[in-house]
C-alpha positions in Angstrom: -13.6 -10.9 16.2 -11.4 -13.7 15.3 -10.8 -14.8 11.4 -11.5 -18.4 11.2 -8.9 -20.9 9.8 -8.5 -22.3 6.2 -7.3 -25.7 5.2 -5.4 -24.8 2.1 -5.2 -28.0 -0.1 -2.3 -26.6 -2.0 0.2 -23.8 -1.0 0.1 -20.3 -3.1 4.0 -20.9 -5.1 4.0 -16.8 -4.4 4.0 -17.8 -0.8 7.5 -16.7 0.2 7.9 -18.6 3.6 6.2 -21.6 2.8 8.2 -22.2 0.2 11.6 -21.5 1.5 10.4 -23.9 4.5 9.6 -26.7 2.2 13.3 -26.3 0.1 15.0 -25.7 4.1 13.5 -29.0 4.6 14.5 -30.8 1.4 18.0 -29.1 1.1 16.9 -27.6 -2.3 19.0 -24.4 -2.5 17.2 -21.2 -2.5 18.5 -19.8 -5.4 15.9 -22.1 -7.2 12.8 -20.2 -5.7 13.9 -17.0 -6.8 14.1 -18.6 -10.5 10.9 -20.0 -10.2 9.5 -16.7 -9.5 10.9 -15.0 -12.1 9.8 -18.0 -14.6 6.2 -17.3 -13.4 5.8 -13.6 -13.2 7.9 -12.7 -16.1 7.5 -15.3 -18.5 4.6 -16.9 -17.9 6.1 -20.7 -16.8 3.3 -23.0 -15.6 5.1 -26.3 -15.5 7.2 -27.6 -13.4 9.2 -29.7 -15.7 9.8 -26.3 -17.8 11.8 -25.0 -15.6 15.7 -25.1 -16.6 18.2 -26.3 -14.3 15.5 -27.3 -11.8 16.6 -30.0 -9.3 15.6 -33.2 -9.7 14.5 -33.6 -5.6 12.6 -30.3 -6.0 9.9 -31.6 -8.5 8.2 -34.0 -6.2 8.0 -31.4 -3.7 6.3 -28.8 -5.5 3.7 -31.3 -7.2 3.1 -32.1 -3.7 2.7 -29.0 -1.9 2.2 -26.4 -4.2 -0.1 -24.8 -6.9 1.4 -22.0 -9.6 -2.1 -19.9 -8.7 -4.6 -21.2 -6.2 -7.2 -18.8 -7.5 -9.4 -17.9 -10.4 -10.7 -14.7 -12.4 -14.7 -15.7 -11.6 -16.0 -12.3 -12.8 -14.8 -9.1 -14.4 -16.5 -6.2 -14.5 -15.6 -3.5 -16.4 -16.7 0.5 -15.8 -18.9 2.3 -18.6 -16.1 5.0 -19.0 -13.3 2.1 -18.8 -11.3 3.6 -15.6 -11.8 0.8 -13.4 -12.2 -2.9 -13.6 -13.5 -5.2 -10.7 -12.0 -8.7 -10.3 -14.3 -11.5 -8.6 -11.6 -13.7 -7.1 -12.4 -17.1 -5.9 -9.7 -19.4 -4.4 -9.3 -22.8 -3.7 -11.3 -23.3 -0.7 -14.5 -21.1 -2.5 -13.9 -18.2 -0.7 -14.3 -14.9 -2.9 -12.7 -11.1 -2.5 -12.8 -8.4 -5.2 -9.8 -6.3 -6.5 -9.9 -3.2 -8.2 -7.8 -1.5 -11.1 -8.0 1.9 -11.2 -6.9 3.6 -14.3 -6.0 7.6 -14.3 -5.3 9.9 -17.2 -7.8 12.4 -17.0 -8.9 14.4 -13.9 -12.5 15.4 -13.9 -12.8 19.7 -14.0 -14.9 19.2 -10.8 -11.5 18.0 -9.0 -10.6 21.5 -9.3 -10.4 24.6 -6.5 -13.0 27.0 -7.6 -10.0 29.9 -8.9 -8.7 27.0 -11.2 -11.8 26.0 -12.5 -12.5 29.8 -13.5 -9.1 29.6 -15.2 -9.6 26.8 -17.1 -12.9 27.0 -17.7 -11.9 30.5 -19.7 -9.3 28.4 -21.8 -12.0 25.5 -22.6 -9.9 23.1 -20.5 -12.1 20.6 -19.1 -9.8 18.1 -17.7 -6.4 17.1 -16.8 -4.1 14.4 -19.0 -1.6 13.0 -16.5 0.2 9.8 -17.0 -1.8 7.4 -17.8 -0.9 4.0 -15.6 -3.0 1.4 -13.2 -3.1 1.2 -9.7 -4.4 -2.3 -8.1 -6.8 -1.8 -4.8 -6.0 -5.2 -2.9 -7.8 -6.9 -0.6 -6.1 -8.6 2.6 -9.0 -10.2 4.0 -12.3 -12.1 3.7 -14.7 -9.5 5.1 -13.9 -6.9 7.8 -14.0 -6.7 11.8 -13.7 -3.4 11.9 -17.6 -2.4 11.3 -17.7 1.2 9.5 -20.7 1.9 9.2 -20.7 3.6 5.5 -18.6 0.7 4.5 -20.5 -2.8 2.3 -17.2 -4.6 3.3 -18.1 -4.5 7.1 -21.7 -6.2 6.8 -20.1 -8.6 5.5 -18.0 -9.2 9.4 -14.5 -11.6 9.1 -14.8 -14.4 7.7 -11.0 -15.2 7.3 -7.5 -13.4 6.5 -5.6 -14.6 3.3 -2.2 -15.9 3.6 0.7 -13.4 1.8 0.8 -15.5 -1.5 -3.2 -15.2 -2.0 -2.8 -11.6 -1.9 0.0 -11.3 -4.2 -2.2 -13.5 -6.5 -4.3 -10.4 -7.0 -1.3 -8.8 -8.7 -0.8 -11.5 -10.6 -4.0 -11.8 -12.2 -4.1 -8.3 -12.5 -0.9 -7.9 -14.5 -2.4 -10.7 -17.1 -4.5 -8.0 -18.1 -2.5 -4.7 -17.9 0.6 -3.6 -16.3 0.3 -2.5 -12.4 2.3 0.3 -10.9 0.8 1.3 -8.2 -0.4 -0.9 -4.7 -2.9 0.3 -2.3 -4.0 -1.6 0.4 -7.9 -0.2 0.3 -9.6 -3.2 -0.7 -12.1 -5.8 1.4 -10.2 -6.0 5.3 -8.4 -4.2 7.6 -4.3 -4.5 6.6 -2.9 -4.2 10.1 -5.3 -6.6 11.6 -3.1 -9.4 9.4 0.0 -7.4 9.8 2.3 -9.9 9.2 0.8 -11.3 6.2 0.6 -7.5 4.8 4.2 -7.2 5.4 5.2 -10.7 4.0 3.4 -9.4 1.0 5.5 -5.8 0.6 8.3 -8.1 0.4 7.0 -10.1 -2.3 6.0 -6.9 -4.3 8.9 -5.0 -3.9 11.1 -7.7 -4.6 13.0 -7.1 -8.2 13.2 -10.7 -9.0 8.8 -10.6 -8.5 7.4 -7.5 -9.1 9.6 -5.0 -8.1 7.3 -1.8 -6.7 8.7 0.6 -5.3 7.8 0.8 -2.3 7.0 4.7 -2.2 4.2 3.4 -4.8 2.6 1.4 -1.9 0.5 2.4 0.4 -1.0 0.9 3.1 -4.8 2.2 4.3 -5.5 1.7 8.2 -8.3 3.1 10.5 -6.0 3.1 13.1 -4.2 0.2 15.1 -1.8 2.5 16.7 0.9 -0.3 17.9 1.2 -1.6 14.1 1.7 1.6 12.8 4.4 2.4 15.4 5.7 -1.0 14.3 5.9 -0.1 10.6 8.6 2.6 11.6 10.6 -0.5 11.4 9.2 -3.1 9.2 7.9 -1.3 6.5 9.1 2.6 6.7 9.1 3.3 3.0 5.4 2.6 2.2 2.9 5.4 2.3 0.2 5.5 5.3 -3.4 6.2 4.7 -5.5 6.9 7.6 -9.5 6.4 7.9 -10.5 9.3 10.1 -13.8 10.2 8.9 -14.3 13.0 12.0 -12.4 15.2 13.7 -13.6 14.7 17.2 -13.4 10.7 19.1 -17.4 11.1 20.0 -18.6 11.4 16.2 -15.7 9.1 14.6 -16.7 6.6 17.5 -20.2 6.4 14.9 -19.4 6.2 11.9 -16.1 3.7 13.1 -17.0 1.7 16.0 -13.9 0.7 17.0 -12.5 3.6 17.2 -13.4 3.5 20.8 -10.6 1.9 21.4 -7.8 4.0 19.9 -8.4 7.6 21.1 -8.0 10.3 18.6 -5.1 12.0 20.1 -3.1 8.8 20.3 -4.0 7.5 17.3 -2.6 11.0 15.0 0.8 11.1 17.5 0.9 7.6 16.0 0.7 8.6 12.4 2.6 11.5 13.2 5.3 9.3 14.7 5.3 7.8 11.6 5.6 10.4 8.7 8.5 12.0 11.3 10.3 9.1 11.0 10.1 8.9 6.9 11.1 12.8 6.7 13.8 12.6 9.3 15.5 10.6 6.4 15.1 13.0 4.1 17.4 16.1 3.8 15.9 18.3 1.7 12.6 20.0 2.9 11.4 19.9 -0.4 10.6 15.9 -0.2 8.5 16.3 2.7 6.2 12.7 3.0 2.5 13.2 4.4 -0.2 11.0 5.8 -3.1 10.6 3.4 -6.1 11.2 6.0 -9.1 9.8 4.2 -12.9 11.2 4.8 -16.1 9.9 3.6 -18.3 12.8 3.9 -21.8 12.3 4.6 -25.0 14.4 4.6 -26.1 16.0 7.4 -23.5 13.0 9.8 -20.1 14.7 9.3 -20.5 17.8 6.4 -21.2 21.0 8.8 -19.4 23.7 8.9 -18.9 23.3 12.7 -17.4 20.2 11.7 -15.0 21.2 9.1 -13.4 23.9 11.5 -12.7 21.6 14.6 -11.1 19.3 11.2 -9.1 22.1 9.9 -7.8 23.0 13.7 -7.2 19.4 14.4 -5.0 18.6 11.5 -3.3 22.2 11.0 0.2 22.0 11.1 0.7 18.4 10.4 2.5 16.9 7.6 -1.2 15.5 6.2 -3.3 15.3 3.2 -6.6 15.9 3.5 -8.5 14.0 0.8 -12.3 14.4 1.1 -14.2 11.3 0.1 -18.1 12.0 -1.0 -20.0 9.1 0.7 -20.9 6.5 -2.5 -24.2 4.8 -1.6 -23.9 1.2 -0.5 -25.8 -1.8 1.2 -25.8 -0.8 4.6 -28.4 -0.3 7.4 -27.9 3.2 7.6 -29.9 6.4 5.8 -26.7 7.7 4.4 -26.7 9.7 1.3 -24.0 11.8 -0.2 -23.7 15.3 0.2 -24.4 17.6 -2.7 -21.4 19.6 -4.8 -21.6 22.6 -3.0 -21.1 21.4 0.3 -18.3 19.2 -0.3 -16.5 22.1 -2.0 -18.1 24.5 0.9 -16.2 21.6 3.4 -13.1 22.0 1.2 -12.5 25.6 1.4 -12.8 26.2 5.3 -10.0 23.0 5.7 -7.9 24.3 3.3 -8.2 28.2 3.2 -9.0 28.6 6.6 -6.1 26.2 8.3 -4.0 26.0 5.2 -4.5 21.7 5.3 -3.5 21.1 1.7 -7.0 19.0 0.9 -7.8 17.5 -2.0 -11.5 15.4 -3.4 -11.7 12.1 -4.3 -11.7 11.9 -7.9 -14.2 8.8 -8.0 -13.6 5.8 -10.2 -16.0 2.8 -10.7 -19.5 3.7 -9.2 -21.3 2.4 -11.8 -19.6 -1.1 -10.8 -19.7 -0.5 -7.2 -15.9 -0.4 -6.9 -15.4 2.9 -5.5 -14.6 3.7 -1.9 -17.0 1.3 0.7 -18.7 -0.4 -1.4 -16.9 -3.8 -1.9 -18.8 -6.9 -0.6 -19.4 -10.5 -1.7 -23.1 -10.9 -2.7 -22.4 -14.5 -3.0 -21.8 -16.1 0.0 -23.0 -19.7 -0.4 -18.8 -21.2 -0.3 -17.4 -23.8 1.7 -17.1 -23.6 5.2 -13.7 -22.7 6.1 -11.9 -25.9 8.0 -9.1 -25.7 10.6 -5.8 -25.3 9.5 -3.1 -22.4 9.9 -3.8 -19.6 8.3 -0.4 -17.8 8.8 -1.9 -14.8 9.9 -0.9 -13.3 13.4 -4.1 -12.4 15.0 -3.4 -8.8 15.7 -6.1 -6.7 16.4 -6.1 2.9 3.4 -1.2 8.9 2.2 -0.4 10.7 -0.6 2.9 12.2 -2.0 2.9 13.7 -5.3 6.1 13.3 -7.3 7.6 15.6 -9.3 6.1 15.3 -12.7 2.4 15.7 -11.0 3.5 18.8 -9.2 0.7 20.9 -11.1 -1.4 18.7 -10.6 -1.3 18.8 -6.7 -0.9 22.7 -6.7 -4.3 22.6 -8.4 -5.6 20.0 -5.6 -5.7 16.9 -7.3 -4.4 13.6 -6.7 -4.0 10.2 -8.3 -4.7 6.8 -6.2 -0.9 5.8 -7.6 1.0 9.0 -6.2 -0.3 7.9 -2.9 3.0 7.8 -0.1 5.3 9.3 -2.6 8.1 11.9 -1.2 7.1 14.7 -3.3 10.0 15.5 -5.4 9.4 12.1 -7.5 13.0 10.6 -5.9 13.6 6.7 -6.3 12.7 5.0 -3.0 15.3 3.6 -1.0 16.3 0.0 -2.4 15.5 -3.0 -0.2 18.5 -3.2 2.7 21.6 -5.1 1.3 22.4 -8.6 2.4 19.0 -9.5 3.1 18.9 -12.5 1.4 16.3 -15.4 0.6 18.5 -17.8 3.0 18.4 -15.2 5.9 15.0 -15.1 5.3 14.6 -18.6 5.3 15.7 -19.3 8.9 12.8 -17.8 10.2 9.8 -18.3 7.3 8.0 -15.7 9.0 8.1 -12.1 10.0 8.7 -11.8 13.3 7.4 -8.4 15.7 9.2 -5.6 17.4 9.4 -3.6 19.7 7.2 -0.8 19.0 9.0 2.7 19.5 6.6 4.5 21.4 8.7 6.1 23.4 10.7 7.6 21.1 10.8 10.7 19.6 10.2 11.4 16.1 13.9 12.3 15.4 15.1 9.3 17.5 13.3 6.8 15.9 14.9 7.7 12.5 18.3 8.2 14.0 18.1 4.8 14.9 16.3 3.4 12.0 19.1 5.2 10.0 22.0 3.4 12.7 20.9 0.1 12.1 23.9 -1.7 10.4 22.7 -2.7 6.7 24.9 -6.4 6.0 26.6 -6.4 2.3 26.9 -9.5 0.5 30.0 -10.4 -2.0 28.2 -9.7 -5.2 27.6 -6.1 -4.1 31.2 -5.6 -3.0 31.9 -6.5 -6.3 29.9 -4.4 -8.2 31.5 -1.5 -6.4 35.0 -2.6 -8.1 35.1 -0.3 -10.8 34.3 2.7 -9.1 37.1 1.9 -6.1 39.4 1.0 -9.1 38.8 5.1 -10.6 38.7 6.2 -7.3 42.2 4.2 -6.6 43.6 6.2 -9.7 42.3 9.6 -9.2 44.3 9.3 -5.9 47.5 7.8 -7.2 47.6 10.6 -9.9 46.9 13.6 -7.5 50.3 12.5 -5.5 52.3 11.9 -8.3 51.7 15.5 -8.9 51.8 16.7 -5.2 55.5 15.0 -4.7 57.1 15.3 -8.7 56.0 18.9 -10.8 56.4 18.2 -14.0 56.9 21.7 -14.9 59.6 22.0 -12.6 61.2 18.7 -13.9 
């Protein structure tokens, strides 16, 4: 299914490489978008004119070309117990998708292994306090191709993909109400069916001039295009990788995710495995291990047997996953699903994770009430304006968790928050964005352009040469590094003025 074109009347300002194409073209230095960016996300600027030091040639071209936001807040919705709030976002052309923000700070007693619920249950804890912070579920397209059949988003089919600066608009209009520390790419669409916008996006997030999150604390959510996630070894190795399995054999999952058929299952976890190799092999010690977040709705009487559980256990045993077990939430599709009771989910649980030793977690389940938990995203409304032809800027290609330090318990007890999702597991800082990689060099090309996929590869090769690729350094980086070759310069000169002239022999 190919995502029809938009005709964008104005150009998203967050739009990285349409906006370094229109100052390439005007000779408007670079330096100037960054500045603009920074204006807008971290002040608020929504002139032009406010702008200090802003060329004079540049004004015409942004009034021309551009919008600050090309979207609107139609709706929000907010949950009864206030964990989650839904967004309605409608852009210019009248085409809507919904985000989510999902707040965590207390984890439901339920969450719990049975032997820790007996624990706390004898101290009168009833839930967890964690840190209390927001995590943004994005959406990357209009609708979905990719037809899962528990899923709201799929009836919907592709309508169209949004370009990288109407996805970054979700974060913005998310961060007027609260701060966002967390990404997760789990929201309407498949994110490595517009891989390139996806990635174009990262850039913009990560970014310290925009919005500068760590890229550990992004994660993307895929049901498995197995040459984009051996393509993200390269282009995006940092961000955590969920995968929508949902069955443990390629008959079953070939059900409940109908195209599936195309990726077999045994190709699709060396993929994913492939992947998490490559983020490990970069890490020394074994204590920081990354995993794959394998997601699974479970359903009544489709995908909850016992049988089922132990060909899942045996199937993922001994890979660096984390199981997290998804209770099916009821949604609008043509299907007689219903959601397993308490029991058996925890029944599921136990044979996964005490009988293979899969470290599997449940869902903790945020937003039902406002149909914003897992599948059940979907535009109601669907009288908007045909989509025109235009470029789209989406490469017509065909949802991990990590828990940092200070959320140790919490994973020893089984329980995870949407925001520690891809995270190496001691809580280090992710790996700042490569040096020398500049606006200009991006510039030249506008876009993101594919590789090679390293299929071939083993694990450990592919982060050897990940690791080998020669990282450019740019003046103001030599420079900051003055001081600390100046100390170093002096340590040196000292330690051989003592090694040729003793004083105590003088």
């Amino acid at each position: 299914m190919v995502a029809q074109r938009r005709e964008l009347a104005k150009l998203p300002l967050l739009d990285e490489a349409a906006v370094l194409r229109h100052f390439e073209a005007n000779k408007i230095p670079v330096v100037h978008a960054r500045r603009l960016w920074h204006y807008m996300i971290q002040k608020g600027l929504t002139d032009w004119s406010a702008l200090p030091e802003l060329p004079k040639r540049a004004l015409p071209v942004l009034e021309q070309h551009f919008s600050f936001v090309t979207s609107r807040v139609v709706k929000r919705t907010d949950s009864a117990d206030g964990s989650t709030t839904k967004l309605l976002i409608e852009y210019q052309d009248g085409q809507r998708i919904e985000s989510v923000i999902m707040r965590y700070g207390y984890v439901d007693l339920a969450s719990f292994p049975e032997t820790e619920r007996a624990r706390r249950r004898a101290t009168n804890q009833t839930s967890y306090r964690s840190k209390k912070r927001a995590t943004l579920c994005v959406s990357s397209q209009i609708g979905c191709a990719m037809g899962c059949t528990f899923c709201a988003t799929g009836t919907m089919n592709l309508i169209a993909n949004l370009v990288p600066g109407e996805i970054l608009e979700q974060l913005y209009h998310a961060r007027q109400i609260e701060p966002i520390s967390g990404i997760v790419f789990m929201g309407m669409g498949e994110p490595l069916d517009c891989y390139d916008n996806v990635i174009a996006t990262i850039q913009g997030m990560r970014d310290p001039g925009r919005f500068s999150i760590s890229p550990s604390r992004i994660t993307i959510s895929t049901v498995g295009v197995i040459p984009r996630i051996k393509q993200l070894i390269k282009d995006a190795p940092e961000v955590g990788l969920a995968l929508s399995l949902h069955a443990p054999n390629q008959t079953l999952r070939s059900q409940i995710v109908p195209t599936a058929k195309a990726w077999p299952i045994e190709r699709l976890l060396a993929a994913t495995d492939l992947f998490v190799a490559n983020q490990n092999a970069a890490i020394k010690s074994r204590n920081r291990r990354r995993h794959v977040l394998v997601e699974y709705v479970i359903i009544r009487d489709v995908n909850d047997s016992d049988a089922v559980a132990h060909e899942l256990g045996a199937l993922l045993k001994n890979r660096d996953v984390l199981l997290n077990v998804i209770p099916y939430n009821p949604t609008a599709v043509p299907y007689d699903y219903k959601p397993p009771s308490t029991e058996r989910v925890r029944a599921f649980v136990d044979i996964v994770r005490e009988g293979y030793d899969v470290h599997t977690l449940q869902r903790q389940e945020l937003g039902q009430d406002i149909a914003s938990a897992c599948g059940q995203l979907v535009i109601e409304n669907r009288a908007v304006k045909a989509p025109a032809t235009a470029s789209d800027g989406c490469a017509s290609s065909s949802a991990t968790t990590c828990v940092d330090g200070d959320d140790a318990d919490v994973a020893s007890d089984g329980l995870l928050d949407m925001e520690d999702l891809g995270r190496p597991s001691s809580g280090a800082a992710s790996p700042a964005p490569a040096k020398g990689v500049t606006l200009r060099s991006r510039a030249k090309t506008a876009t993101t352009t594919a590789t090679p996929a390293m299929a071939t590869m083993t694990p450990l090769a592919a982060a050897k040469r990940a690791l080998a690729t020669p990282i450019a350094v740019d003046s103001a980086t030599w420079q900051s590094y003055i001081p600390l070759l100046v100390a170093v310069g002096a340590i040196i000169g000292v330690r051989l003025i003592f090694k040729f002239f003793d004083p105590m022999q003088a």
